[in-house]
Short mmCIF file of the C-alpha atoms (twelve columns), coordinates in Angstrom:
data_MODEL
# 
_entry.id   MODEL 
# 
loop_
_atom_site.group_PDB 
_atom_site.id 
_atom_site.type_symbol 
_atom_site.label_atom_id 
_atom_site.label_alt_id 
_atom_site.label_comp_id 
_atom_site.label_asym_id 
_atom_site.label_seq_id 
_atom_site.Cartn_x 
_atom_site.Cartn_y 
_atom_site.Cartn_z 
_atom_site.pdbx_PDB_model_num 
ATOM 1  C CA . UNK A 1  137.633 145.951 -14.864 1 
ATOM 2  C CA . UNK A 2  140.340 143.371 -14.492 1 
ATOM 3  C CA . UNK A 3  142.302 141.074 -16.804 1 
ATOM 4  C CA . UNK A 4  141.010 138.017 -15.881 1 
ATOM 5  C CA . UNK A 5  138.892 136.196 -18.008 1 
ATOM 6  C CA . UNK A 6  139.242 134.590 -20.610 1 
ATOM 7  C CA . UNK A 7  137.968 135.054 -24.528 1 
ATOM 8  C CA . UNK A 8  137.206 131.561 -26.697 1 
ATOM 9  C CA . UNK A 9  136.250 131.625 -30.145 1 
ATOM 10 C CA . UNK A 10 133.651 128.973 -31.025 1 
ATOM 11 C CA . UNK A 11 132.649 128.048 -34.631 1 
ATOM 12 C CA . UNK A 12 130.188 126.001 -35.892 1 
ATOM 13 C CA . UNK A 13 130.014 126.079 -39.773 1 
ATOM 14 C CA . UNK A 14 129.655 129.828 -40.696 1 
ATOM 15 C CA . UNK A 15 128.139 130.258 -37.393 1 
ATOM 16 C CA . UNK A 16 130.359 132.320 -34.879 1 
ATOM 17 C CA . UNK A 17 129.864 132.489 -31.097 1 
ATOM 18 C CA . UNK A 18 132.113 134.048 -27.795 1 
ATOM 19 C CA . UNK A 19 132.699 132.844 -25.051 1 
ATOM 20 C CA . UNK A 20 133.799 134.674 -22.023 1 
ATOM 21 C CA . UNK A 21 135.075 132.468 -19.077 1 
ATOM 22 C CA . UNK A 22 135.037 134.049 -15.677 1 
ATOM 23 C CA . UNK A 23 137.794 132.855 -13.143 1 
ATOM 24 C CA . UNK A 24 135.099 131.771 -11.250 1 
ATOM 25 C CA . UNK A 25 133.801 129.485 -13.703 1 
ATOM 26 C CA . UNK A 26 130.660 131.277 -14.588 1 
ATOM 27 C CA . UNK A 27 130.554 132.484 -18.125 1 
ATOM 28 C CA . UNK A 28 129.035 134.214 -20.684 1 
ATOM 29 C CA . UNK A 29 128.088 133.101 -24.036 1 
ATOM 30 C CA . UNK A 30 127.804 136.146 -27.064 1 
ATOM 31 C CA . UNK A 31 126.973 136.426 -30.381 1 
ATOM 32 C CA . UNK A 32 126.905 139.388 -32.778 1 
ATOM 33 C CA . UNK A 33 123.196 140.709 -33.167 1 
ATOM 34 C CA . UNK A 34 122.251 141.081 -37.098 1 
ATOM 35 C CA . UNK A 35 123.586 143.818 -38.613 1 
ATOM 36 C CA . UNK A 36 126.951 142.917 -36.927 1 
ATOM 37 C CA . UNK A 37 127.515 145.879 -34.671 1 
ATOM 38 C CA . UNK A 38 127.063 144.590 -31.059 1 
ATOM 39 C CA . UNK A 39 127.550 141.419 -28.956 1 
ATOM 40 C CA . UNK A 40 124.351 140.345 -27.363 1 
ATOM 41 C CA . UNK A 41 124.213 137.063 -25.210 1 
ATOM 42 C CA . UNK A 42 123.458 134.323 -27.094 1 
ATOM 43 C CA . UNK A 43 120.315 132.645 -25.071 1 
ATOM 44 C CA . UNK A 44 118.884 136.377 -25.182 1 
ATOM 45 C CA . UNK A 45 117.900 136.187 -21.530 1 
ATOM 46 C CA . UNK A 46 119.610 138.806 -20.214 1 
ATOM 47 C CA . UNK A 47 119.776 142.660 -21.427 1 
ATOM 48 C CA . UNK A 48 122.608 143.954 -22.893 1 
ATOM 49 C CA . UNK A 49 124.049 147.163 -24.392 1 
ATOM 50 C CA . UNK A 50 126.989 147.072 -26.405 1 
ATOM 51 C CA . UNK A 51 129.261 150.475 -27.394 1 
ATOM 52 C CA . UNK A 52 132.288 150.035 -30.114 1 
ATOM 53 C CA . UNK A 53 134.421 152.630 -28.537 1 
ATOM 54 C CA . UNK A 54 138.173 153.075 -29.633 1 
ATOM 55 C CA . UNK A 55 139.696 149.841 -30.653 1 
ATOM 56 C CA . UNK A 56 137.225 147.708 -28.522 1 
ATOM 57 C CA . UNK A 57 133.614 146.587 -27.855 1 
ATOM 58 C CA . UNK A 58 132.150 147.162 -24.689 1 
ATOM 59 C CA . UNK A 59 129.503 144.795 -23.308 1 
ATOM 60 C CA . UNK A 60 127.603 145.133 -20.560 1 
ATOM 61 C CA . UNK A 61 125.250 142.422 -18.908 1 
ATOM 62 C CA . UNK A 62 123.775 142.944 -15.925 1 
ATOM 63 C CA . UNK A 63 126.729 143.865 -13.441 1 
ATOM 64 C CA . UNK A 64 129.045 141.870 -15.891 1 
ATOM 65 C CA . UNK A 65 131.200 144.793 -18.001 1 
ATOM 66 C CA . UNK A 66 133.718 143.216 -20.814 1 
ATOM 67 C CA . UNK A 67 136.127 145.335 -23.201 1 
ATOM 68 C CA . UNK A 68 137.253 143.002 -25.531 1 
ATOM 69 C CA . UNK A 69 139.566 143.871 -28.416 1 
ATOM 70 C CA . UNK A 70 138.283 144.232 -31.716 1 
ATOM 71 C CA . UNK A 71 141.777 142.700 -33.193 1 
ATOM 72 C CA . UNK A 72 139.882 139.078 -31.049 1 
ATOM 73 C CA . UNK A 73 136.739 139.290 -32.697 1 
ATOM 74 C CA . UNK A 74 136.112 137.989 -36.627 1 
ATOM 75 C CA . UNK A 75 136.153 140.465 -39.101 1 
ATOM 76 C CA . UNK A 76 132.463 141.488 -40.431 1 
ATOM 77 C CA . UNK A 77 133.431 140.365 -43.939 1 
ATOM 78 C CA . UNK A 78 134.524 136.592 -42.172 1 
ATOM 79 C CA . UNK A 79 131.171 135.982 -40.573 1 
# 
């Protein structure tokens, strides 16, 4: 893993979405699933599996693995 993308917060109404930019410019768009305990992409067309280890959530999409920080992400309570 490296430290180069990038994490943006979009929200529409109550409605919360991720977005993880790649420096290539690819990216990957992820919501939480219901129940609030794992990111899933947001179109659904890919697989995913999601682990809340230590501090962090890790996602991984195909060969696409993200830790990102709990401390980024909207408290349960918020969404």
């Amino acid at each position: 893993m490296t430290m180069d993308c990038r994490l943006e917060k979009v929200r529409k109404g109550k409605f919360i979405s991720y977005v993880v930019h790649h420096p290539d410019g690819g990216f990957r768009r992820l919501v939480f699933a219901p129940g609030g305990k794992a990111l899933v992409p947001a179109d659904g067309a890919d697989e995913a599996t999601s682990v809340v280890t230590k501090g962090a959530i890790e996602v991984t999409i195909e060969q696409d693995h993200y830790r990102i920080p709990l401390s980024l992400l909207e408290p349960a309570n918020d969404r």
